[in-house]
C-alpha positions as CSV (number, residue, x, y, z in Angstrom):
1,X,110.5,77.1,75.9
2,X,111.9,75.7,79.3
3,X,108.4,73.7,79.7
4,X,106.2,72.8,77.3
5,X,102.3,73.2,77.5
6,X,99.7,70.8,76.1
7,X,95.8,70.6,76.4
8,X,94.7,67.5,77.8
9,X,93.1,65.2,74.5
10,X,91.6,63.0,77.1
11,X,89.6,66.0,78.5
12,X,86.1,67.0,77.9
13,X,85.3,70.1,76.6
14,X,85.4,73.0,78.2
15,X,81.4,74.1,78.8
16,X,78.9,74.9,81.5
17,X,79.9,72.4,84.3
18,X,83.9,74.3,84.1
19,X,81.2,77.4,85.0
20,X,79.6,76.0,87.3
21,X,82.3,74.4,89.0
22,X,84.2,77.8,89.5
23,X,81.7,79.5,90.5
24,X,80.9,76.8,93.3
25,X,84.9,77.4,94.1
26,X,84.4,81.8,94.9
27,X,80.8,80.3,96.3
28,X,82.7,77.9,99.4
29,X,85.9,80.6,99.9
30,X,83.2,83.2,100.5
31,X,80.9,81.3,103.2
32,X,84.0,81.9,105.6
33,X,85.3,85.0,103.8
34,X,82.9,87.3,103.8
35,X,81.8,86.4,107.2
36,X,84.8,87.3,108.4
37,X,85.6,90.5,106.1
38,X,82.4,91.7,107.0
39,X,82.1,91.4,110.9
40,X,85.0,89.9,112.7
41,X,86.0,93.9,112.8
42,X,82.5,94.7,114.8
43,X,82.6,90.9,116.4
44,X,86.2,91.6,118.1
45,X,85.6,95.5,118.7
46,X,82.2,95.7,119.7
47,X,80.8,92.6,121.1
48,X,84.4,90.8,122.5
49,X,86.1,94.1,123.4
50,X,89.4,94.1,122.0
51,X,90.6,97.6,121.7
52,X,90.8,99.5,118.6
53,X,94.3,99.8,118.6
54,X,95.4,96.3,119.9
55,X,92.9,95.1,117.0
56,X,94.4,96.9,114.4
57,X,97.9,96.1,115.4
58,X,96.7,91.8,115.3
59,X,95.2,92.5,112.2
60,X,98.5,93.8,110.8
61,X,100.9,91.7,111.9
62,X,99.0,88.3,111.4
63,X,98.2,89.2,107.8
64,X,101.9,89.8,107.1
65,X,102.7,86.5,108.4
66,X,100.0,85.4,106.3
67,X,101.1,86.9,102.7
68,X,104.4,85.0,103.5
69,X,102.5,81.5,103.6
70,X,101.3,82.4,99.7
71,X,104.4,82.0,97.9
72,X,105.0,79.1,100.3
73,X,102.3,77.1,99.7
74,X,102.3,78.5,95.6
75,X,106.2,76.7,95.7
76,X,105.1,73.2,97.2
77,X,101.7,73.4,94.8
78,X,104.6,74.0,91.3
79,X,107.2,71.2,93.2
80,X,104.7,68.8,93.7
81,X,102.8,68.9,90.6
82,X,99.7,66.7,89.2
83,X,99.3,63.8,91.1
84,X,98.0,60.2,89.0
85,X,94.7,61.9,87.7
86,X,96.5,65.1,86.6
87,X,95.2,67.2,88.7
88,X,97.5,70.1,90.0
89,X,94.8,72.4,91.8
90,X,91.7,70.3,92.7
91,X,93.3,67.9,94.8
92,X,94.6,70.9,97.2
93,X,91.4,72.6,97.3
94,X,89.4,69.2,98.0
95,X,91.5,68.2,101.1
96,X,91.7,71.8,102.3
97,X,88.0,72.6,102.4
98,X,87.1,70.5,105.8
99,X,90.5,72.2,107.7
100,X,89.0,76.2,106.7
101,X,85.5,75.5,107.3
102,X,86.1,74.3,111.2
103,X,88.6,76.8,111.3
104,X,86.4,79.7,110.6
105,X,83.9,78.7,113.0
106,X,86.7,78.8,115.4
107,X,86.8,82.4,114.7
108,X,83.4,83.3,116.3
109,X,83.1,81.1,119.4
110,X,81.6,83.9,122.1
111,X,84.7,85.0,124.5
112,X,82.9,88.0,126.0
113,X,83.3,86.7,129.4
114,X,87.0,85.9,128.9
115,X,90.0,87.1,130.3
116,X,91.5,89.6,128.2
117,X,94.8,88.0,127.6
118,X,92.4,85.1,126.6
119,X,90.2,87.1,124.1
120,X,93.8,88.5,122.3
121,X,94.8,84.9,121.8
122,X,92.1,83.6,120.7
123,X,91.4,86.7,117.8
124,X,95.5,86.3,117.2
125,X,95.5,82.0,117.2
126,X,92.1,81.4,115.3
127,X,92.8,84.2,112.5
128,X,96.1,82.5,111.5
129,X,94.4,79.0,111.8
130,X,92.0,80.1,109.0
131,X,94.1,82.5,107.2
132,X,96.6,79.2,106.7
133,X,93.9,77.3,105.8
134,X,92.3,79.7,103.4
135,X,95.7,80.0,101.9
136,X,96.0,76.0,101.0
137,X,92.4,76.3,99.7
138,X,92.1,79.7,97.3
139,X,95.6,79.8,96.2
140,X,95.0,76.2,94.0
141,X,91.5,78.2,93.3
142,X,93.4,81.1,92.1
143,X,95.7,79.6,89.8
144,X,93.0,77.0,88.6
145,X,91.1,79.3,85.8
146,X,95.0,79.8,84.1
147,X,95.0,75.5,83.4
148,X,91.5,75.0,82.3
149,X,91.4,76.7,79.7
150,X,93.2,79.3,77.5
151,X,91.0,80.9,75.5
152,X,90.1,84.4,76.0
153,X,86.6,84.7,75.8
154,X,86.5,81.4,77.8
155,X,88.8,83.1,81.0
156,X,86.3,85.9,81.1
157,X,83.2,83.7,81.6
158,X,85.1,82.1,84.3
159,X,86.3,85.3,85.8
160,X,82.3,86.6,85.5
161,X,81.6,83.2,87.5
162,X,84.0,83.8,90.0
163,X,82.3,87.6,90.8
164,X,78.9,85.6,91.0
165,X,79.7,83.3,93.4
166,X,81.5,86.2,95.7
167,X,78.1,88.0,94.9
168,X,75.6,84.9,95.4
169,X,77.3,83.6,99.0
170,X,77.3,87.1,100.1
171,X,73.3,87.2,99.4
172,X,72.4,85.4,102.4
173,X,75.6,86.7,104.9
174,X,74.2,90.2,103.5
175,X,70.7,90.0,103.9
176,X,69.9,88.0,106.7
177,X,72.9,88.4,109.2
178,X,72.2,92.3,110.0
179,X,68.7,90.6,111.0
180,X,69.7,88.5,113.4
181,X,73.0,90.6,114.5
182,X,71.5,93.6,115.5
183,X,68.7,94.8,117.8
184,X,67.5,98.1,119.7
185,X,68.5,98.5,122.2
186,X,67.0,101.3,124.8
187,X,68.9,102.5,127.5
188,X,68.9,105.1,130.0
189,X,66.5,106.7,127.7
190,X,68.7,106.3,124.6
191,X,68.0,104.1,121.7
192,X,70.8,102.1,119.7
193,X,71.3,99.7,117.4
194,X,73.3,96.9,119.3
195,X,75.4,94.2,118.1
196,X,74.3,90.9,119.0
197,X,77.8,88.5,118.4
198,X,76.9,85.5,120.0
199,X,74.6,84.7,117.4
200,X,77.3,84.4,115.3
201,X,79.0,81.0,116.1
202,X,76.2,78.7,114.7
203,X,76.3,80.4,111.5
204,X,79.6,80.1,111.0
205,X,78.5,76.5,112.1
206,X,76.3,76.2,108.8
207,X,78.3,78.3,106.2
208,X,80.8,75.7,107.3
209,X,79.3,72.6,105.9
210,X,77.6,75.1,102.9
211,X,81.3,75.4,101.8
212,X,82.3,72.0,102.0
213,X,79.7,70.8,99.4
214,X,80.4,74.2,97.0
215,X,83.9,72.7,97.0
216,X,83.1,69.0,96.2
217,X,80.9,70.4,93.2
218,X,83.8,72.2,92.3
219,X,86.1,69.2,92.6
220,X,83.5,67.5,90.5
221,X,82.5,69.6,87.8
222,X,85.8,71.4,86.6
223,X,88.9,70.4,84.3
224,X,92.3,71.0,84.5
225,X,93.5,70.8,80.9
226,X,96.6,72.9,79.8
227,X,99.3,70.3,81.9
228,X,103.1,70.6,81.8
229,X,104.7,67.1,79.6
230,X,108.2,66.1,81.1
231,X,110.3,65.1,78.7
232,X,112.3,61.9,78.7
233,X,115.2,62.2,81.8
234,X,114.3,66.0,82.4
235,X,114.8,66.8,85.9
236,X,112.3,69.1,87.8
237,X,113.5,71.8,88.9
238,X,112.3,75.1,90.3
239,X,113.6,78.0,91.7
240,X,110.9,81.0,93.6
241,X,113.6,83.6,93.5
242,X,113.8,83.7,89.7
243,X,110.1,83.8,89.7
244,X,109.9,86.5,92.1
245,X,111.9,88.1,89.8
246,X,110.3,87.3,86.9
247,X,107.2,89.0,88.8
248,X,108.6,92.0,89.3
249,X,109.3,92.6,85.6
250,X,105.8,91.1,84.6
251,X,104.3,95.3,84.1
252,X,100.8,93.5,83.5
253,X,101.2,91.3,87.1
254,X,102.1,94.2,88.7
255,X,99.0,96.6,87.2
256,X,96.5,94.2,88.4
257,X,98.2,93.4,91.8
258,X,98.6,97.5,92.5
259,X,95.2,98.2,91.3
260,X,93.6,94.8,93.4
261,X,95.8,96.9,97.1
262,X,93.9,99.7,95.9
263,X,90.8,98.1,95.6
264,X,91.2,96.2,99.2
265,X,92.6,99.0,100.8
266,X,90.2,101.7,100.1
267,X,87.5,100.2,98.4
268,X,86.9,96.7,100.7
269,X,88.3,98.7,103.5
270,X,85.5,101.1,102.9
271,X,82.9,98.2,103.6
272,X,83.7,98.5,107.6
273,X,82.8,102.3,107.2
274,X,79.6,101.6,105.8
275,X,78.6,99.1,107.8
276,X,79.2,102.1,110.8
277,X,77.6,104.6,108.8
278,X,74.6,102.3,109.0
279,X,74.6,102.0,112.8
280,X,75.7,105.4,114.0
281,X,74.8,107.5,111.1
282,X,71.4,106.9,110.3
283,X,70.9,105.0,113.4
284,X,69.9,101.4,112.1
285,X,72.4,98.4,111.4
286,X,70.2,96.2,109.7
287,X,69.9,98.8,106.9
288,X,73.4,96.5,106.2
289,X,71.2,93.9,104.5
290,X,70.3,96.1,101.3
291,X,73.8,97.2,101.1
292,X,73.8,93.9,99.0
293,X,72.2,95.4,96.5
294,X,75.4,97.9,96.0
295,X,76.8,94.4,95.0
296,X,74.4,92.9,93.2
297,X,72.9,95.2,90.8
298,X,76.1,96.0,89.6
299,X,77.0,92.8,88.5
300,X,74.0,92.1,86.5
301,X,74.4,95.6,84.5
302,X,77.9,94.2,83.9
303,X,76.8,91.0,83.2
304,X,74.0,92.4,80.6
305,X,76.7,94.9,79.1
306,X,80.0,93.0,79.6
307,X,78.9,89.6,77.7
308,X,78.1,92.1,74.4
309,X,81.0,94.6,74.8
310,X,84.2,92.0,75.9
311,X,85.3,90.5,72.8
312,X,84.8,93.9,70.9
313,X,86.7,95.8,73.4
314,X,88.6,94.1,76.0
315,X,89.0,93.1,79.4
316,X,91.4,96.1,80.0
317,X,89.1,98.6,78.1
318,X,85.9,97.5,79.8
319,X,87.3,98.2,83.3
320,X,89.6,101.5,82.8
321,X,86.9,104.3,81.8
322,X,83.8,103.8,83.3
323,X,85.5,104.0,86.8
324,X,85.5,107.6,86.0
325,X,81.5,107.9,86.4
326,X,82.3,106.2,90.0
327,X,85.0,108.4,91.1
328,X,82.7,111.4,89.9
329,X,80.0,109.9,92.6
330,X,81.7,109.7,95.2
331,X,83.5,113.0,94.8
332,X,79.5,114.0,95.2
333,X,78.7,111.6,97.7
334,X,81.8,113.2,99.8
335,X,80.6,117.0,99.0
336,X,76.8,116.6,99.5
337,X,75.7,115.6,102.7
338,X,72.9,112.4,102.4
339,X,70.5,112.0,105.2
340,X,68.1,109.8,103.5
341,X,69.5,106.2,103.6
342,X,67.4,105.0,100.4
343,X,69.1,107.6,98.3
344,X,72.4,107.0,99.6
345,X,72.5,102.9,98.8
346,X,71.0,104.3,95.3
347,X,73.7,106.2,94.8
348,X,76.5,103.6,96.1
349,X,74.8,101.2,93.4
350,X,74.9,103.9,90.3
351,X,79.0,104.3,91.3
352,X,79.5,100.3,91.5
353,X,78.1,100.4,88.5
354,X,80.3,101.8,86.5
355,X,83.2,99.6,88.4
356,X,81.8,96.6,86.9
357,X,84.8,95.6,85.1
358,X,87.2,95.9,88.3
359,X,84.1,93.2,89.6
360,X,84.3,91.4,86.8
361,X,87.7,90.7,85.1
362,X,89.9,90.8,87.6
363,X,90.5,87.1,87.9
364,X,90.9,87.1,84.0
365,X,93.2,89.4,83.6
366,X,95.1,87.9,86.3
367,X,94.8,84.8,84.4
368,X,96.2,86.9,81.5
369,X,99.1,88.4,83.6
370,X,100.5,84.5,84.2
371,X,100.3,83.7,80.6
372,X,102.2,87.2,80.2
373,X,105.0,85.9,82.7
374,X,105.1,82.8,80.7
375,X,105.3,84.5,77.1
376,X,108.4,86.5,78.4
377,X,110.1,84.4,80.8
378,X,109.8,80.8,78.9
379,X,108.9,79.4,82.3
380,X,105.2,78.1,83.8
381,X,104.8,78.2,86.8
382,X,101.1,79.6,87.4
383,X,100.9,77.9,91.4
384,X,103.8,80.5,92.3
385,X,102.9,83.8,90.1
386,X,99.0,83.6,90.9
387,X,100.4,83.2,95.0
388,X,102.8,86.2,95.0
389,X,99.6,88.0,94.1
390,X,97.6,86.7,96.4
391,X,100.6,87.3,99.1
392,X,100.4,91.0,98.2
393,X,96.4,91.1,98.5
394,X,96.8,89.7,101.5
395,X,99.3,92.0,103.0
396,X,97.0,95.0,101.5
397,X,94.1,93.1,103.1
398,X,96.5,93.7,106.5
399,X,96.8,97.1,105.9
400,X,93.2,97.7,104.8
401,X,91.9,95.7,108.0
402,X,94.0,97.7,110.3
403,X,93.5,100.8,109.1
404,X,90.2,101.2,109.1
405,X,90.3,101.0,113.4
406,X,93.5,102.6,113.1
407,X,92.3,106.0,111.1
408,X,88.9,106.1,113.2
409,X,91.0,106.0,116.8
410,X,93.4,108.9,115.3
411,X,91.2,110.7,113.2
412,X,87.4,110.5,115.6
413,X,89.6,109.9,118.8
414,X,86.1,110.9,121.2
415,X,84.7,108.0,119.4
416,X,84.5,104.5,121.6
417,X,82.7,101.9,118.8
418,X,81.6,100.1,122.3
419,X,80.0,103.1,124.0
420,X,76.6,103.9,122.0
421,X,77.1,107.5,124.0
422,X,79.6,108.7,121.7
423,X,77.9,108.1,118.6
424,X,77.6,111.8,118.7
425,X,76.4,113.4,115.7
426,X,80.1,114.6,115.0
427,X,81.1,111.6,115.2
428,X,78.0,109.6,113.2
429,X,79.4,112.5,110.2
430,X,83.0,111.8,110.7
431,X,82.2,108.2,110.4
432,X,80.2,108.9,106.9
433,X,82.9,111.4,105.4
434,X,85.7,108.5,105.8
435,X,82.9,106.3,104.2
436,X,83.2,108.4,101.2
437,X,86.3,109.7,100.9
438,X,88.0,105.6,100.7
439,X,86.1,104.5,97.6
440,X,86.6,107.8,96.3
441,X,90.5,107.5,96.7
442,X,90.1,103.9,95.7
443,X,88.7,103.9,92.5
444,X,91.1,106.8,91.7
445,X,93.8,104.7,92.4
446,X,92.5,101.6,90.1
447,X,92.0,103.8,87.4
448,X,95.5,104.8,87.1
449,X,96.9,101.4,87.2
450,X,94.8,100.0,84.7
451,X,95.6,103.4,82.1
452,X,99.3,103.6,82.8
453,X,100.2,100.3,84.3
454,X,98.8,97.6,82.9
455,X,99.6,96.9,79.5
456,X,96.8,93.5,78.4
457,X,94.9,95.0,76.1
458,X,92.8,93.2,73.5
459,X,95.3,93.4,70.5
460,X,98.1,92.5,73.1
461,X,96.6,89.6,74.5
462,X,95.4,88.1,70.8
463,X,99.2,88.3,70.0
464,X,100.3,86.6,73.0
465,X,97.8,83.6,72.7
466,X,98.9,83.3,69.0
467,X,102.6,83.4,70.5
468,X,101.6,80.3,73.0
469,X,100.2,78.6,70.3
470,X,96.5,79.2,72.5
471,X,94.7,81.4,70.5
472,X,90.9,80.5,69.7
């Protein structure tokens, strides 16, 4: 091979601080992220006033220029390397953690009473401040499960602690925000559940300094182990366009990263739906807090099932078929109209269920992808694979933000998300349908890439461990 691979003899063991660790890494990207995925669309639209359309078209364009900064940022972490301490990933993610928490509280400083040009710049200049920082923080985070360890078994626990810490820091944003964000409101002789925004900017304040710890016990607790030895006189060098090719070659890279647009597009994008369906459909936005438990509950029934079935099956295996009992409920959901909001979160939960391998083992078969590249290309270079797929999520996170606006302008155009008046019965229905019909196209989607595109399964990955000389 081009590069050679060792595990670090100096290293402890890999146990249950590496765990810990990364789950405290998903843990501090989520105190900002999921704040943001889950209400800088109703923040902007709602309380600010930024239009639908000039919204979606920020959205669009800013996450583009985003995507590009992956592979940017993946080339510098490959070209710079371990510093003294041999630390690749940590050291990024360390220095990076103060510059995205104050940058996400940027996000939600109250603007109603500015200008309009003002309120454009400042949702157009504070999303790329903490898209960029974001970037310099989870990209390192990304590629950091692929050096710490290489054993199968040993990636999936760190990809089930990565899904716990999205799920655990979106407990309190899920639970409590709705409280504080929404009140009735009764007006004219109407009541509606109103969004309250300026209440937003101190939490950002505190989710802030929340991540900033999560990623000091992250820096603390985890190992970097598999590290690249130079040889005697060997002269770095790296070159992104072969690895962009190299990518595009790499069928398991591209199953996951296909099946991960799908997921953002339809799936995340779906979230914004729901969070609507809430308000206008069955009239109450803080029924948002138990949508949680559509996250949740899912996770320990994967959790319970997953740890049992993983090594026997695989990681591929585990997620492909059951996301055909999801895709069967929301093709019901879709059909059957649902008045009674208890049923319909029971119902979201029984479909997430049987997703629980997309929620699950995505970051380890991600993990698995890179050691794919590597195993057919002769090359390492984990910072700039793991950051082309994170430019592509990013762009479908573009898409997916954007559209969501985009579709309810052109497909409900009577609707005004700002006016409570024309959350018209039509409308509150329109709004639920498209809350259906994206997961339902979603999971679809994800279940074709994982049958037909990606090609890890179990017997396929033992070999290729055995081939690195990394199998357990």
């Amino acid at each position: 091979m081009a590069q050679n691979q060792v595990t670090g003899a100096t290293k402890r063991p890999f146990g249950f601080r590496d765990l810990l660790g990364y789950f405290m890494g998903d843990f501090g990207c989520n105190m900002s992220f999921t704040l943001i995925s889950s209400y800088m669309f109703i923040f902007y639209t709602q309380y600010i006033g930024i239009s639908l359309t000039h919204y979606s078209i920020i959205i669009l364009i800013t996450k583009i220029f985003d995507g590009i900064n992956d592979p940017i940022i993946g080339a510098i972490v490959d070209r710079m390397g371990a510093n003294k301490k041999g630390e690749k990933f940590k050291q990024w993610i360390l220095h990076g953690s103060p510059f995205l928490a104050l940058a996400a509280t940027v996000m939600f400083i109250d603007a109603a009473n500015w200008s309009y040009p003002a309120k454009l710049a400042l949702c157009i200049g504070g999303y790329i401040l903490w898209d960029v920082t974001y970037t310099v923080v989870n990209v390192p985070y990304g590629a950091l499960s692929s050096v710490m360890t290489s054993k199968p078994s040993q990636r999936a626990a760190l990809s089930n602690a990565r899904s716990w810490g999205y799920i655990i820091a979106g407990v309190p944003l899920g639970i409590l925000i709705p409280l504080f964000a929404y009140e009735q409101v009764t007006k004219n002789g109407q009541t509606a559940s109103i969004f309250r925004g300026e209440r937003l900017f101190p939490i950002a304040v505190i989710l802030g300094i929340v991540s900033i710890i999560a990623f000091a016990l992250l820096y603390l607790n985890t190992e970097e182990r598999i590290q690249h030895v130079q040889t005697e006189g060997e002269e770095v060098k790296f070159n992104y366009f072969e690895t962009l090719k190299a990518f595009f070659r790499n069928r398991a890279i591209l199953g996951i990263a296909l099946a991960s647009i799908a997921q953002i597009l339809f799936i995340l994008g779906g979230t914004q739906l729901h969070q609507l369906t809430y308000q206008m459909y069955f009239g109450d936005g803080t029924l948002s807090s138990y949508s949680i438990l559509t996250q949740i509950i899912p996770l320990f029934v994967g959790t319970a099932l997953g740890g049992t079935l993983v090594g026997k099956l695989g990681k591929k295996e585990l997620s492909t078929w059951p996301l055909i009992g999801s895709i069967a409920v929301y093709a019901f959901l879709y059909l059957v109209e649902i008045k009674n909001p208890i049923l319909w979160i029971a119902m979201q939960i029984i479909a997430n269920s049987f997703a629980f391998g997309l929620t699950i083992y995505t970051w380890g078969m991600v993990a698995d992808a890179i050691d794919y590249q590597e195993w057919k290309s002769g090359i390492r270079n984990e910072g700039s694979v793991y950051a082309t797929y994170s430019m592509l999520r990013k762009v479908a996170q573009g898409f997916g933000q954007s559209f969501v606006p985009a579709a309810i302008a052109i497909m409900i155009p009577t609707l005004d998300v700002k006016d409570a008046a024309t959350w018209t019965a039509e409308n509150s229905l329109a709004i639920r349908d498209m809350a259906t019909l994206f997961p339902l196209i979603g999971y679809t989607l994800v279940f074709l890439c994982f049958k037909f595109i990606f090609n890890l399964d179990r017997k396929t990955v033992a070999e290729m461990q055995v081939a690195l000389g990394r199998d357990e």
